[in-house]
N, C-alpha and C positions, 0 to 999 in steps of 0.2 A: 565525146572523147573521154576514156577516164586516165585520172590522173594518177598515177603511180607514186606508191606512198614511200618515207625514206627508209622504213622497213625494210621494204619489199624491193628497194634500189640496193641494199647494201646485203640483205641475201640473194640476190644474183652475183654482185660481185664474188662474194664468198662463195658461192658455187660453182660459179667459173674460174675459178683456182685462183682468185686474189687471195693476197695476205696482209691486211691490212693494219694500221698503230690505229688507236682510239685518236688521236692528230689528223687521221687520214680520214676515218671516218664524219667526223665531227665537219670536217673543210670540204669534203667533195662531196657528202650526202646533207650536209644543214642537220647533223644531229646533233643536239646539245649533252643528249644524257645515251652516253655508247653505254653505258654498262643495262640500262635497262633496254634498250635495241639487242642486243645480244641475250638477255635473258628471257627476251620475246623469243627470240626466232630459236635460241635452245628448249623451250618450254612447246614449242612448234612441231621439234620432234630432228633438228641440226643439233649434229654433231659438232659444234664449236669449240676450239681448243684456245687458248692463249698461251705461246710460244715464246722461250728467250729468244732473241738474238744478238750475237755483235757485230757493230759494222766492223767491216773490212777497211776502212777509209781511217776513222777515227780510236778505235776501238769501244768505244760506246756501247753498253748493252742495252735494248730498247725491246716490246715486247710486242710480239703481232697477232693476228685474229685469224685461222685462220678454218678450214672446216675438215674434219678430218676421221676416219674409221673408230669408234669404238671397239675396245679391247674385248673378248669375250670376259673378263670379271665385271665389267661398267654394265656388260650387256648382262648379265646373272645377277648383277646387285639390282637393276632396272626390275625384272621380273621378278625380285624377291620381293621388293620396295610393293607391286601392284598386288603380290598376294598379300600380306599383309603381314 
């Protein structure tokens, strides 16, 4: 049996359309360091965004993870970045 890593737990979620707070991730996957899990799985070739939100409840602004389309100028600076 292999064992799935919390990398690789927390890009499916983000693939499957979760949006998740660095709170969220940290608690449901055992990750201690979100920022370097998301700079993995960006470096992987994901589209990862970090998004305002406010709640609706409290008004609270908190910020989420979540994966999302590349703009054609990210995707032009991407190809300019590899020519060099």
């Amino acid at each position: 049996m292999t064992k799935t890593t919390q990398t690789a737990k927390v890009a499916a979620a983000l693939v499957n359309g979760a949006e998740l707070t660095a709170k969220q991730i940290s608690s449901r996957y055992g990750v201690k360091n979100v920022r370097a899990v998301i700079s993995k799985l960006r470096s992987e070739g994901l589209s990862i965004y970090l998004n305002k939100r406010v709640s609706s409840f409290d008004g609270e602004t908190y910020m989420k993870y979540m994966i999302g389309t590349p703009t054609k100028a990210v995707v032009a600076a991407g190809y300019a970045a590899l020519r060099g």
